[in-house]
mmCIF file as Biopython writes it, N, C-alpha, C and O atoms, coordinates in Angstrom:
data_model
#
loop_
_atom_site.group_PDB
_atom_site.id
_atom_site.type_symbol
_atom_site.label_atom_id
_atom_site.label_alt_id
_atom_site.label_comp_id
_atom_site.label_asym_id
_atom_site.label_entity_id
_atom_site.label_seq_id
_atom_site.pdbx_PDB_ins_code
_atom_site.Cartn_x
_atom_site.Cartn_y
_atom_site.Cartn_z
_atom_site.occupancy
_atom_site.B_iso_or_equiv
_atom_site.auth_seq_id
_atom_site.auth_asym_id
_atom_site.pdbx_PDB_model_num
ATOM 1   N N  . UNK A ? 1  ? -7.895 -9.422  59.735 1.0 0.0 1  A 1 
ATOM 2   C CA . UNK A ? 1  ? -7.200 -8.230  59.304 1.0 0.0 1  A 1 
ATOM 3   C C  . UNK A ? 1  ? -5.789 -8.178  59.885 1.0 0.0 1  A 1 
ATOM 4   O O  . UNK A ? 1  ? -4.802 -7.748  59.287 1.0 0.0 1  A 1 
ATOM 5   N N  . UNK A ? 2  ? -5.826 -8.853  61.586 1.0 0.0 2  A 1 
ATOM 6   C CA . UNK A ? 2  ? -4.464 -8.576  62.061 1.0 0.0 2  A 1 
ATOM 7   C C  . UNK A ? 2  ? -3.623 -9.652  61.082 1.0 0.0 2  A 1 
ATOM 8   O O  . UNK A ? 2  ? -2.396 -9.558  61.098 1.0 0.0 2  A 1 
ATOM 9   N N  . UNK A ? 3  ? -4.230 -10.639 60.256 1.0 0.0 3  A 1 
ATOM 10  C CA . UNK A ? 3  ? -2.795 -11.534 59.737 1.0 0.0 3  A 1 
ATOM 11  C C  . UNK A ? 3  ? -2.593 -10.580 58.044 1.0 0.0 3  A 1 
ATOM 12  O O  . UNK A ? 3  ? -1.679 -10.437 57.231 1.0 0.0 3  A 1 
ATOM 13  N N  . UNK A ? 4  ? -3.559 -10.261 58.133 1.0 0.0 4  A 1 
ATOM 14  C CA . UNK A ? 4  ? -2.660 -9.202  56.400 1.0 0.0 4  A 1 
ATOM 15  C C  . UNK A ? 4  ? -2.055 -8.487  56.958 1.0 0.0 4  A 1 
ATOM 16  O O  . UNK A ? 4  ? -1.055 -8.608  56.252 1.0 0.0 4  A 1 
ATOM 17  N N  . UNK A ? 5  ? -1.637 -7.454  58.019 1.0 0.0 5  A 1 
ATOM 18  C CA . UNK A ? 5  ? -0.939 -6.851  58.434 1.0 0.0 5  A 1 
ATOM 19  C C  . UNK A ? 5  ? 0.703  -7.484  58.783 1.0 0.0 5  A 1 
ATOM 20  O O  . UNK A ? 5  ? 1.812  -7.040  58.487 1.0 0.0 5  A 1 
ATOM 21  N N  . UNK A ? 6  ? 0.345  -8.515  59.420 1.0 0.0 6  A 1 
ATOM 22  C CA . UNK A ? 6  ? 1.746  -9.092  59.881 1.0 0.0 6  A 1 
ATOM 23  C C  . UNK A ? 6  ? 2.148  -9.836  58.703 1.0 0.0 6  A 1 
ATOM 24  O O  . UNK A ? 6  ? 3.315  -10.205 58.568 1.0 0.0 6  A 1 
ATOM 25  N N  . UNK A ? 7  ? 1.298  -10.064 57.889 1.0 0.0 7  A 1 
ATOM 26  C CA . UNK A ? 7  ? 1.422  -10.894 56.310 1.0 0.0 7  A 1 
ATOM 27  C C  . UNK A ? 7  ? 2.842  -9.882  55.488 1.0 0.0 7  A 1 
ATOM 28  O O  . UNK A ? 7  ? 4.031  -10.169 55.347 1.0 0.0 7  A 1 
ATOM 29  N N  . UNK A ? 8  ? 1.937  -8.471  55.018 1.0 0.0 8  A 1 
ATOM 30  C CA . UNK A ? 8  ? 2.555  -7.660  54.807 1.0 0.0 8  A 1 
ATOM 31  C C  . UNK A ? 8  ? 3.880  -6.970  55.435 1.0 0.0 8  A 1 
ATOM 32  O O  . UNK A ? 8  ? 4.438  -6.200  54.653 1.0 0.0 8  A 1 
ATOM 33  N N  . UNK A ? 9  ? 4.349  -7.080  56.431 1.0 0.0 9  A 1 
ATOM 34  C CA . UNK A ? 9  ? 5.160  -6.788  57.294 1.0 0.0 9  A 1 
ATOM 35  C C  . UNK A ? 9  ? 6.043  -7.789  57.214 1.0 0.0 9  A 1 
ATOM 36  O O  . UNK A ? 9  ? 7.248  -7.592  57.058 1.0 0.0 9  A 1 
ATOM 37  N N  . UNK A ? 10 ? 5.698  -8.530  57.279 1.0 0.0 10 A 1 
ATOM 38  C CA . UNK A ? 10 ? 7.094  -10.010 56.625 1.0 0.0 10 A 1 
ATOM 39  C C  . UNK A ? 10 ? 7.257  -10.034 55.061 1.0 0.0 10 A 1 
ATOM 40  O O  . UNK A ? 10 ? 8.268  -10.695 54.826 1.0 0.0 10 A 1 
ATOM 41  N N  . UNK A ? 11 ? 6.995  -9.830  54.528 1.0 0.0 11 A 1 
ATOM 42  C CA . UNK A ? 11 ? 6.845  -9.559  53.090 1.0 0.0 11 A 1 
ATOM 43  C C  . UNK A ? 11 ? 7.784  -8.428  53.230 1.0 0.0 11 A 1 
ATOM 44  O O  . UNK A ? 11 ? 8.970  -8.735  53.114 1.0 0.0 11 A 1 
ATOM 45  N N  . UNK A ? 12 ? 7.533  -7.282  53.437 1.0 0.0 12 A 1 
ATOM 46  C CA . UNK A ? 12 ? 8.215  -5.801  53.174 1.0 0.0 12 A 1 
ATOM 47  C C  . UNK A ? 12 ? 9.795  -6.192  54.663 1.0 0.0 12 A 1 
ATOM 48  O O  . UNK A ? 12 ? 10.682 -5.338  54.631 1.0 0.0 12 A 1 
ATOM 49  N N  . UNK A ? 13 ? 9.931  -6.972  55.394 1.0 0.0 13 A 1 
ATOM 50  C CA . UNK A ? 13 ? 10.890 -7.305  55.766 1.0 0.0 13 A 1 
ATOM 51  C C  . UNK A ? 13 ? 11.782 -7.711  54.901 1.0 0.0 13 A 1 
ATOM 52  O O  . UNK A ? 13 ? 12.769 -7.191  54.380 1.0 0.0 13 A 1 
ATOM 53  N N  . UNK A ? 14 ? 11.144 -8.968  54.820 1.0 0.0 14 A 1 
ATOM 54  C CA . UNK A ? 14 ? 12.048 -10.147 53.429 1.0 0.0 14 A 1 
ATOM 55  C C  . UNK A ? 14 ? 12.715 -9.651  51.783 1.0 0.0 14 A 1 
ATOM 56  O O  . UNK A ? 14 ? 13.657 -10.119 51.144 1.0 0.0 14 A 1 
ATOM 57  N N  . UNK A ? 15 ? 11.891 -8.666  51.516 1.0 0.0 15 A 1 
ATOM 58  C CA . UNK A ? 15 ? 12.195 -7.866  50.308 1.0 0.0 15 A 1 
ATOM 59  C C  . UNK A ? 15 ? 13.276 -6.901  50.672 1.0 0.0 15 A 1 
ATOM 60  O O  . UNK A ? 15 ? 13.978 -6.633  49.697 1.0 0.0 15 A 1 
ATOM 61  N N  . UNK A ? 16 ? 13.705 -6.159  52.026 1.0 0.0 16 A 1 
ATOM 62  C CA . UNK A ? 16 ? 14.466 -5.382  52.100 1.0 0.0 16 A 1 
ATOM 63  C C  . UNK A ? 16 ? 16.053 -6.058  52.940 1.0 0.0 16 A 1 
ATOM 64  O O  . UNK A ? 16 ? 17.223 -5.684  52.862 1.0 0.0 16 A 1 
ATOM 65  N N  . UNK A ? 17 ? 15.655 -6.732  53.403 1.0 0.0 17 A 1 
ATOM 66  C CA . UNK A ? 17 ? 16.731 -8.139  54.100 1.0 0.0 17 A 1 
ATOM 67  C C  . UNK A ? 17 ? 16.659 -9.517  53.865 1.0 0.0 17 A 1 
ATOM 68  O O  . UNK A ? 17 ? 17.411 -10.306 54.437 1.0 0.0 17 A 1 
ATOM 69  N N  . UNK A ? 18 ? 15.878 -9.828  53.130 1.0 0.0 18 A 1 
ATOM 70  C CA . UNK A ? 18 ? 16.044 -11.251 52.715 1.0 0.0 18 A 1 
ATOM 71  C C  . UNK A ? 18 ? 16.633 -12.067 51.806 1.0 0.0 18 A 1 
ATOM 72  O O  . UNK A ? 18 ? 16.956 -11.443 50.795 1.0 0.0 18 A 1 
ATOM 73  N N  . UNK A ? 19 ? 16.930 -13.364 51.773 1.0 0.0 19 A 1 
ATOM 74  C CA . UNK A ? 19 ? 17.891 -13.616 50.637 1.0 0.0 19 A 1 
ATOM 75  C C  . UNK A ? 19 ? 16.975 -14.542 49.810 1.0 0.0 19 A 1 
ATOM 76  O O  . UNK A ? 19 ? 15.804 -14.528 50.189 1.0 0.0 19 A 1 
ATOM 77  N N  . UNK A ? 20 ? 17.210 -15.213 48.930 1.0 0.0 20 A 1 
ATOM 78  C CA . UNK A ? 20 ? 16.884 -16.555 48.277 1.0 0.0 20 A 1 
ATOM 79  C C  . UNK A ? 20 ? 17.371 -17.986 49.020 1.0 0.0 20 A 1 
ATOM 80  O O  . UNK A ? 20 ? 18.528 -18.395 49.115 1.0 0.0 20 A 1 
ATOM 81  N N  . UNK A ? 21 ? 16.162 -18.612 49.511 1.0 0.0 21 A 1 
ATOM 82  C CA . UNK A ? 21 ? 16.359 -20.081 50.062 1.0 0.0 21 A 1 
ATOM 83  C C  . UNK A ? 21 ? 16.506 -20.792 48.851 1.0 0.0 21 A 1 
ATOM 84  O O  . UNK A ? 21 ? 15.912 -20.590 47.792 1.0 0.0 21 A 1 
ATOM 85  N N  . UNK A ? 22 ? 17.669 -21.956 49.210 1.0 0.0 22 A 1 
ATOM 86  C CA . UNK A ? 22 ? 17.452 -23.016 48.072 1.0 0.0 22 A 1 
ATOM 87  C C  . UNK A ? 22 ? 16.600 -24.011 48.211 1.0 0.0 22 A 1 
ATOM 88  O O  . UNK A ? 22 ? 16.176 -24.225 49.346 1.0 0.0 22 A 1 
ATOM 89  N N  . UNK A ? 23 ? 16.272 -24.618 47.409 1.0 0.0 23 A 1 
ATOM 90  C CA . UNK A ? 23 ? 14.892 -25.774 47.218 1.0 0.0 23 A 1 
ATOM 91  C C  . UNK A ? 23 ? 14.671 -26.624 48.603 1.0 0.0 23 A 1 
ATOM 92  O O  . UNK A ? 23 ? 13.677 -26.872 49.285 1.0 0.0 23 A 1 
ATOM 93  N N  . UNK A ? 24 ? 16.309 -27.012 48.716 1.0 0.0 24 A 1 
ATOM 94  C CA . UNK A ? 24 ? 16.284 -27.761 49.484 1.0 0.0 24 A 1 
ATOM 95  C C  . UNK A ? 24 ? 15.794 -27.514 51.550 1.0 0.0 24 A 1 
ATOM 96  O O  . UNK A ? 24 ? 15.293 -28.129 52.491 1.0 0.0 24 A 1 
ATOM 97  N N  . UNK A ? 25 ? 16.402 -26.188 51.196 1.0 0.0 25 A 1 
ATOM 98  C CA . UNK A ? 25 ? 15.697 -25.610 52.384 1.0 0.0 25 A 1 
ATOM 99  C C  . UNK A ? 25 ? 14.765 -25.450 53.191 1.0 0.0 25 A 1 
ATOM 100 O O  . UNK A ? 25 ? 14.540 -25.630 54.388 1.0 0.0 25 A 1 
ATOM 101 N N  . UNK A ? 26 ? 14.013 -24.888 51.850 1.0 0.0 26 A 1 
ATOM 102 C CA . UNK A ? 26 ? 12.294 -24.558 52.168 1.0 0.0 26 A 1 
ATOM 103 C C  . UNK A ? 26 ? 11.685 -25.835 51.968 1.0 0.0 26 A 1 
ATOM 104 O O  . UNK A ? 26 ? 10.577 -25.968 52.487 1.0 0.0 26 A 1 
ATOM 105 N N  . UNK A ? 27 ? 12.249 -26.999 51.207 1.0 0.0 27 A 1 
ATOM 106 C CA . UNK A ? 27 ? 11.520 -28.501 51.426 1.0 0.0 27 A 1 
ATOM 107 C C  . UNK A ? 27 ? 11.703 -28.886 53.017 1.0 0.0 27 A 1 
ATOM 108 O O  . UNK A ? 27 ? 10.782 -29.043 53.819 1.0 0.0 27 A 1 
ATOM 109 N N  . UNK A ? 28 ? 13.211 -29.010 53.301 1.0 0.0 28 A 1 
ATOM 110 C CA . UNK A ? 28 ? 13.204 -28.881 55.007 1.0 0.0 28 A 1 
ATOM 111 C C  . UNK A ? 28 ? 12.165 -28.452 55.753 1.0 0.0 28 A 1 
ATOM 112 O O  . UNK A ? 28 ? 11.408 -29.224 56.342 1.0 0.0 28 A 1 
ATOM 113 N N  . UNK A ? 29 ? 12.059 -27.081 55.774 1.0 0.0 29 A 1 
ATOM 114 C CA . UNK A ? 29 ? 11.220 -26.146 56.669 1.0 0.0 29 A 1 
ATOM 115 C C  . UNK A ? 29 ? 9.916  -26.905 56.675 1.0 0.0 29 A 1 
ATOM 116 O O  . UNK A ? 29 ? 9.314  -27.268 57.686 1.0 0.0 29 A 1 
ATOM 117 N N  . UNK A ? 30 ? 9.510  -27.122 55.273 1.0 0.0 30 A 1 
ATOM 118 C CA . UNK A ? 30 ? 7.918  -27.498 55.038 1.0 0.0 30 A 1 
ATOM 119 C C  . UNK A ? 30 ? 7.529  -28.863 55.578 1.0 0.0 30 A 1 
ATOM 120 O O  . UNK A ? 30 ? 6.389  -29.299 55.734 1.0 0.0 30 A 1 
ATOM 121 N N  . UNK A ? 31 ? 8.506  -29.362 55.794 1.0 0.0 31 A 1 
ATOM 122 C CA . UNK A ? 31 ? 8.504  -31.259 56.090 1.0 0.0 31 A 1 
ATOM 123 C C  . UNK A ? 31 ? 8.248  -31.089 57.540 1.0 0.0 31 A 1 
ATOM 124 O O  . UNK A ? 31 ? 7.312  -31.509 58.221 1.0 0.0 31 A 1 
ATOM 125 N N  . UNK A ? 32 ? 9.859  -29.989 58.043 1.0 0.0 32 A 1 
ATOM 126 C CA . UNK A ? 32 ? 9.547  -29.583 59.554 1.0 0.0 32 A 1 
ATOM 127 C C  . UNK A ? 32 ? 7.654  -29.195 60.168 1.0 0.0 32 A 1 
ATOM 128 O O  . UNK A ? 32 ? 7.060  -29.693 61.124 1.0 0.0 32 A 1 
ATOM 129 N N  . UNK A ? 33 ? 7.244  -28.312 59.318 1.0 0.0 33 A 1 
ATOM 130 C CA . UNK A ? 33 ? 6.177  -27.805 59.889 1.0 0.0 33 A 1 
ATOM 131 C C  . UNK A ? 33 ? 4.723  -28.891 59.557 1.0 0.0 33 A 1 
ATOM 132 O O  . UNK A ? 33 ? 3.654  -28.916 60.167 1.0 0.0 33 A 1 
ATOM 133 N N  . UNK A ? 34 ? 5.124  -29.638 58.493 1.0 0.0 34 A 1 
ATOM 134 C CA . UNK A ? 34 ? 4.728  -31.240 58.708 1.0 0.0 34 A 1 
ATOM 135 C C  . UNK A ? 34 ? 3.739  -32.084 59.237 1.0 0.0 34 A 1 
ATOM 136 O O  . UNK A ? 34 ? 2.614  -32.567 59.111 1.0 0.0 34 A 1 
ATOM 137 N N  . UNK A ? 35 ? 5.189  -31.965 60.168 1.0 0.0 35 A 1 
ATOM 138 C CA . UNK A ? 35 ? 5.244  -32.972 61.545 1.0 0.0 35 A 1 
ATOM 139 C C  . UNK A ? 35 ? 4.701  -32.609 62.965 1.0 0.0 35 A 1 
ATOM 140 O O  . UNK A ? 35 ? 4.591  -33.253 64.008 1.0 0.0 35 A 1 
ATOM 141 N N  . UNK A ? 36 ? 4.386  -31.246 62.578 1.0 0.0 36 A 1 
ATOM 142 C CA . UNK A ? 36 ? 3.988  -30.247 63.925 1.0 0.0 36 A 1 
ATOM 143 C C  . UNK A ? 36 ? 2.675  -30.543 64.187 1.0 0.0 36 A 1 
ATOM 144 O O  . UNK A ? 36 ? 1.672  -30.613 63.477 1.0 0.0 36 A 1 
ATOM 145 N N  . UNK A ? 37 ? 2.922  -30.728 65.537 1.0 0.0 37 A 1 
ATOM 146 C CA . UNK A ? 37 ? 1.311  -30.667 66.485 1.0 0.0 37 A 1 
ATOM 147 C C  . UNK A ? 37 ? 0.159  -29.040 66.025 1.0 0.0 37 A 1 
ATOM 148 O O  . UNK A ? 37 ? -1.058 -28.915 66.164 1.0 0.0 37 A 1 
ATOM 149 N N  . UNK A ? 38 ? 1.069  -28.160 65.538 1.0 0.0 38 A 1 
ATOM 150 C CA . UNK A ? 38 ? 0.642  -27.219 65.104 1.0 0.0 38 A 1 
ATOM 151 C C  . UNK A ? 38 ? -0.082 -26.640 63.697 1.0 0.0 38 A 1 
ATOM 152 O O  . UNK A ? 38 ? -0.558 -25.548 63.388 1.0 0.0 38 A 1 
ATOM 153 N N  . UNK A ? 39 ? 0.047  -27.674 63.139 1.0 0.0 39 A 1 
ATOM 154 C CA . UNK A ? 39 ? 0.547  -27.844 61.420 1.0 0.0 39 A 1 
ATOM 155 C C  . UNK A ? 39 ? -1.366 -28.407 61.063 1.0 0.0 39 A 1 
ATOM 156 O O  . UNK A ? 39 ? -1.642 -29.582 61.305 1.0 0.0 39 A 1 
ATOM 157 N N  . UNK A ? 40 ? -2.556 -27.404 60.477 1.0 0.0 40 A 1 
ATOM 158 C CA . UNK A ? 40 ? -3.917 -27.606 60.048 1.0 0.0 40 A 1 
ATOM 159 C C  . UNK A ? 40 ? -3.438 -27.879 58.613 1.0 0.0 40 A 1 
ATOM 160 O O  . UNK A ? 40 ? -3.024 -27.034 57.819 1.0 0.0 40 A 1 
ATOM 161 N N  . UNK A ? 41 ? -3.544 -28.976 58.450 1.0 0.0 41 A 1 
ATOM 162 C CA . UNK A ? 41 ? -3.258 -29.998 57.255 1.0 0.0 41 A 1 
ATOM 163 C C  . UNK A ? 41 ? -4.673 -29.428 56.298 1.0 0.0 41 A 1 
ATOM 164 O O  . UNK A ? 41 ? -4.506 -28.983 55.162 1.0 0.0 41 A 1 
ATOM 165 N N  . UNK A ? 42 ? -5.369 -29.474 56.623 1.0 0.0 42 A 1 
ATOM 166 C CA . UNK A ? 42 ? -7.064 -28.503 55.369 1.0 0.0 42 A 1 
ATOM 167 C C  . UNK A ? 42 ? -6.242 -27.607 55.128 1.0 0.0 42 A 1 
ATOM 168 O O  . UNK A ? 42 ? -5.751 -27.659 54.000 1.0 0.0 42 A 1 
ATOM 169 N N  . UNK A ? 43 ? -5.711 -26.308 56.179 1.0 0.0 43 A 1 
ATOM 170 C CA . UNK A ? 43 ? -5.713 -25.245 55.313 1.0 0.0 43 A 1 
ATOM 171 C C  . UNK A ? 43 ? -4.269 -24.902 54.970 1.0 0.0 43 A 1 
ATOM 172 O O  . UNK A ? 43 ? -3.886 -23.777 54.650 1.0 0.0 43 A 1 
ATOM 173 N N  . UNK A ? 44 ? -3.451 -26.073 55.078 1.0 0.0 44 A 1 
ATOM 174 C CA . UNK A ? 44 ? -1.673 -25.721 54.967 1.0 0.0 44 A 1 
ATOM 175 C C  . UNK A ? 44 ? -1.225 -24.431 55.977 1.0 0.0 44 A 1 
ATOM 176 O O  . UNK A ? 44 ? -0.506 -23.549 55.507 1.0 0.0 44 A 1 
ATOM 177 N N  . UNK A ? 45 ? -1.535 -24.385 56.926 1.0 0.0 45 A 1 
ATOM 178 C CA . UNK A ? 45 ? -1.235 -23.141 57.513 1.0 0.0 45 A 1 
ATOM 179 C C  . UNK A ? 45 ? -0.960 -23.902 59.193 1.0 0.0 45 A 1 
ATOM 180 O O  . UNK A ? 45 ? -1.520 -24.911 59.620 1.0 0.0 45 A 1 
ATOM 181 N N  . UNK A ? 46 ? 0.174  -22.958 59.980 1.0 0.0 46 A 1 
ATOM 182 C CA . UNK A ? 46 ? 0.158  -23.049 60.919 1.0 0.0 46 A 1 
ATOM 183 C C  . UNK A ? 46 ? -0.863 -22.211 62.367 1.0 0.0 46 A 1 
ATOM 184 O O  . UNK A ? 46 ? -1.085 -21.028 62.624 1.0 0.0 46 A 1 
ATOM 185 N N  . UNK A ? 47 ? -1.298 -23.591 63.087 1.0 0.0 47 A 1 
ATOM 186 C CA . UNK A ? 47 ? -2.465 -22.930 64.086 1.0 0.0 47 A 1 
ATOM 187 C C  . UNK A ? 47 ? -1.815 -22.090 64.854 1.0 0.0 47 A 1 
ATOM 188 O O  . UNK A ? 47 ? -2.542 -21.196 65.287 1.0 0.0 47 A 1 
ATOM 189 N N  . UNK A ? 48 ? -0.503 -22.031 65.252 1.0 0.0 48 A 1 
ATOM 190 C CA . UNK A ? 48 ? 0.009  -21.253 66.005 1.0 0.0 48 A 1 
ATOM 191 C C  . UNK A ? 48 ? 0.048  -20.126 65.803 1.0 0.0 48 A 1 
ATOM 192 O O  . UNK A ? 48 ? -0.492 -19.352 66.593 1.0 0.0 48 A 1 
ATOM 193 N N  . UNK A ? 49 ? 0.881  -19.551 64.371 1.0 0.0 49 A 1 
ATOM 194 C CA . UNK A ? 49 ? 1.018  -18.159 64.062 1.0 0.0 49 A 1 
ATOM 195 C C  . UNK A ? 49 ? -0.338 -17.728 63.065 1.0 0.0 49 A 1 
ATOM 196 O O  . UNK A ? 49 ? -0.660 -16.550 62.908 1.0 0.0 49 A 1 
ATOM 197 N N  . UNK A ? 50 ? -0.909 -18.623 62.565 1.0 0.0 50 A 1 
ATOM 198 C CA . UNK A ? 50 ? -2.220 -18.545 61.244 1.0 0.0 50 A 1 
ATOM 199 C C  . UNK A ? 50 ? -1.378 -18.271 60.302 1.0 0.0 50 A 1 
ATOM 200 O O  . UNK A ? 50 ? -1.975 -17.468 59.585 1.0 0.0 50 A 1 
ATOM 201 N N  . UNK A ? 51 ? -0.035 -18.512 59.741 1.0 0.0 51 A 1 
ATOM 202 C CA . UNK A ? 51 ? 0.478  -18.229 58.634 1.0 0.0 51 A 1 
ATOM 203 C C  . UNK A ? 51 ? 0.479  -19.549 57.704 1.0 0.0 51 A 1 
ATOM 204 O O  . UNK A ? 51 ? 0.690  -20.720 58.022 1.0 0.0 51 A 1 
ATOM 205 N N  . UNK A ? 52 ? 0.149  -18.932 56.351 1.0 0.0 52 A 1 
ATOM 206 C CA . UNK A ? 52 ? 0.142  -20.083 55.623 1.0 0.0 52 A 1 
ATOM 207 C C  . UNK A ? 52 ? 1.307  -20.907 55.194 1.0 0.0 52 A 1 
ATOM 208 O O  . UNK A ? 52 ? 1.957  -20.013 54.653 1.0 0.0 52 A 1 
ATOM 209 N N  . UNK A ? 53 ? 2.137  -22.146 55.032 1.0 0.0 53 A 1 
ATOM 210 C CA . UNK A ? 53 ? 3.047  -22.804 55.572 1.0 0.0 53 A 1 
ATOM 211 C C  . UNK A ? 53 ? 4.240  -22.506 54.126 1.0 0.0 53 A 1 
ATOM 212 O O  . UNK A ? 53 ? 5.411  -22.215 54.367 1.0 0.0 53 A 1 
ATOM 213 N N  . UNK A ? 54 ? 3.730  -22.631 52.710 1.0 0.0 54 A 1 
ATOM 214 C CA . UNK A ? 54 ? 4.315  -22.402 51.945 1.0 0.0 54 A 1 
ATOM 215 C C  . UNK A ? 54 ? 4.588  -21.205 51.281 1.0 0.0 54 A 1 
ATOM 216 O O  . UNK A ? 54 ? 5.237  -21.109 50.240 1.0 0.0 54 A 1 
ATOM 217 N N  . UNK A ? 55 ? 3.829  -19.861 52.214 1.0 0.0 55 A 1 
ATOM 218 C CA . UNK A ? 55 ? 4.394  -18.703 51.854 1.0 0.0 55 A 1 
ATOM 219 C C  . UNK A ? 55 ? 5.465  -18.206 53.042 1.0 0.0 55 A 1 
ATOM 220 O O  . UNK A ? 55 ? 6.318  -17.359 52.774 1.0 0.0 55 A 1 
ATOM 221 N N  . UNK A ? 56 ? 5.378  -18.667 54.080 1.0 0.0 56 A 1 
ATOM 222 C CA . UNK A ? 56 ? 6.605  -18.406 55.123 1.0 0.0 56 A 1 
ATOM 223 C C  . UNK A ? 56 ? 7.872  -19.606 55.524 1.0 0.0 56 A 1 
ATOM 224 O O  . UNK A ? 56 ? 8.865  -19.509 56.244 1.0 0.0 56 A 1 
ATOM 225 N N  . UNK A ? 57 ? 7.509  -20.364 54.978 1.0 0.0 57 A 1 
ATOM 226 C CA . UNK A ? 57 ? 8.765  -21.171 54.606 1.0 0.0 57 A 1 
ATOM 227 C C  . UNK A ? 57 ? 9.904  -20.647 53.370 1.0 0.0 57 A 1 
ATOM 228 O O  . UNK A ? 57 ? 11.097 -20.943 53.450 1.0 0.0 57 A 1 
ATOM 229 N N  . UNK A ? 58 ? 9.455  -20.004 52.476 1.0 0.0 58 A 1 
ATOM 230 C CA . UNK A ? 58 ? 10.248 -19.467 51.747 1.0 0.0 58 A 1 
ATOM 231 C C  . UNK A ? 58 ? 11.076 -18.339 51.832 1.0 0.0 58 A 1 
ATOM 232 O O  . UNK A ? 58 ? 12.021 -18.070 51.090 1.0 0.0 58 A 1 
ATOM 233 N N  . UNK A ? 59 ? 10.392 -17.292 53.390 1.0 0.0 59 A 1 
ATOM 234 C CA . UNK A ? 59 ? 11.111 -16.259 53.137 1.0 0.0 59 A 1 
ATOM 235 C C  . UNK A ? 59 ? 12.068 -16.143 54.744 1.0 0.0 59 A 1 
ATOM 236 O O  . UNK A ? 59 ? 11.870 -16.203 55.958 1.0 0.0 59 A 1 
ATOM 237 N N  . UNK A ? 60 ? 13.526 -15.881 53.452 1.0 0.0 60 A 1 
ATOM 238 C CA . UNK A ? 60 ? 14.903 -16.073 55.001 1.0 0.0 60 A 1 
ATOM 239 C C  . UNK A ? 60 ? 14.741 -15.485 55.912 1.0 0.0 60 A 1 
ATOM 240 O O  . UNK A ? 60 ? 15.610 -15.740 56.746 1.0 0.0 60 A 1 
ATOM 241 N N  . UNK A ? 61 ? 13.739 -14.469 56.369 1.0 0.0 61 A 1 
ATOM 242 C CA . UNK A ? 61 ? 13.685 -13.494 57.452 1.0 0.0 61 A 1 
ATOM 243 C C  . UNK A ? 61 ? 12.652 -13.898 58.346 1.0 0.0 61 A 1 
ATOM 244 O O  . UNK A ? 61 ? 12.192 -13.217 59.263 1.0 0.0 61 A 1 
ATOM 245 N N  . UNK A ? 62 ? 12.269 -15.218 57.970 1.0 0.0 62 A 1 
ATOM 246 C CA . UNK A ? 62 ? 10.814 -15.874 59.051 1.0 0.0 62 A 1 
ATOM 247 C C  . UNK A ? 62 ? 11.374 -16.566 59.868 1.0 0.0 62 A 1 
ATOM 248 O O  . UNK A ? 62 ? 12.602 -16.655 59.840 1.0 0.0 62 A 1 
ATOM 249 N N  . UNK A ? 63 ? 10.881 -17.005 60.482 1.0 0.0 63 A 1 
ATOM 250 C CA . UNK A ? 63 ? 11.366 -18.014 61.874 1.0 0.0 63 A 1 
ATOM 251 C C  . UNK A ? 63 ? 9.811  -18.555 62.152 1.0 0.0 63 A 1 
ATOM 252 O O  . UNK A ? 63 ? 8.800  -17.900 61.902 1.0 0.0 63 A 1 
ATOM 253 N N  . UNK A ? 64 ? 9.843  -19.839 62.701 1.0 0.0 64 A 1 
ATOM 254 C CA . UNK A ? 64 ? 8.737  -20.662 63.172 1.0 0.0 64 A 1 
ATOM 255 C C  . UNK A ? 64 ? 8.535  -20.052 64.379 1.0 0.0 64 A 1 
ATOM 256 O O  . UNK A ? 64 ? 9.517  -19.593 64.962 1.0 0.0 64 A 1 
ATOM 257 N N  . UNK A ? 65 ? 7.547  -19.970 64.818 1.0 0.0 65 A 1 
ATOM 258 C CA . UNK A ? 65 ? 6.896  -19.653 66.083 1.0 0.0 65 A 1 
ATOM 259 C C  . UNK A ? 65 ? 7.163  -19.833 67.366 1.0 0.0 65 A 1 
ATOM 260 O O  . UNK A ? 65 ? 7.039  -19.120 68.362 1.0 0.0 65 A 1 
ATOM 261 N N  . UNK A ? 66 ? 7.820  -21.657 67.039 1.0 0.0 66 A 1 
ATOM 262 C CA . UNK A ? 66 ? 7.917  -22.172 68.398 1.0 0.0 66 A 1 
ATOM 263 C C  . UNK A ? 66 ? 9.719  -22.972 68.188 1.0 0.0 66 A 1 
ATOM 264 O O  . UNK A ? 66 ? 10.297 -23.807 68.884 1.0 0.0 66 A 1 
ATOM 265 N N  . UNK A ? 67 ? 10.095 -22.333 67.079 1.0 0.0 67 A 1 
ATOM 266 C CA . UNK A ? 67 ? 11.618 -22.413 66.891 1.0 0.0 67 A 1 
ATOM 267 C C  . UNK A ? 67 ? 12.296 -23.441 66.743 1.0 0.0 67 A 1 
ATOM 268 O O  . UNK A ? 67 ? 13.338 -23.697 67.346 1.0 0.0 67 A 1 
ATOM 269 N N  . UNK A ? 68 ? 11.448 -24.494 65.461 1.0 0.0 68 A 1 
ATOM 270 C CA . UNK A ? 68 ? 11.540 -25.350 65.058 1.0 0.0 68 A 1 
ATOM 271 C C  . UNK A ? 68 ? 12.624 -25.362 63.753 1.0 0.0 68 A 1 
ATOM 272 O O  . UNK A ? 68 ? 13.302 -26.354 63.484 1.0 0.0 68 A 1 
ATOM 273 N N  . UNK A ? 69 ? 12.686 -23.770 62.794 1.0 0.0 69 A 1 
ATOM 274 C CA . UNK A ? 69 ? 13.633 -23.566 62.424 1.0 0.0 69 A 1 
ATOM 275 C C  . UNK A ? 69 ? 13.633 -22.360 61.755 1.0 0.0 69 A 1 
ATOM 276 O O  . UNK A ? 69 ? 14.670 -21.938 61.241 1.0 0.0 69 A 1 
#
């Protein structure tokens, strides 16, 4: 329940301050999170924050956990 909350809360961030990443960006980010010791390849999601990798790579108001980018 606590990750729909913080789910939602980055969502309603990103919609009121966020911009549009270009392709190339969010391919970056996603390659970045990758390569991570952190990075559960089954469920595309990071173990660190439990966020899933291709819905918070897209939005400009996220930041990686451990400030990878």
């Amino acid at each position: 329940m606590k990750r729909v909350f913080r789910f939602l809360y980055a969502l309603i961030k990103y919609i009121i301050f966020g911009k549009l990443l270009d392709n190339n960006e969010v391919q970056k980010r996603i390659s970045i999170c990758h390569d991570c010791k952190y990075y559960d390849k089954l469920h595309d999601k990071c173990d660190k924050c439990g966020c899933y990798i291709r819905a918070k790579s897209i939005m400009s108001t996220e930041i990686c956990p451990i400030n990878k980018w």
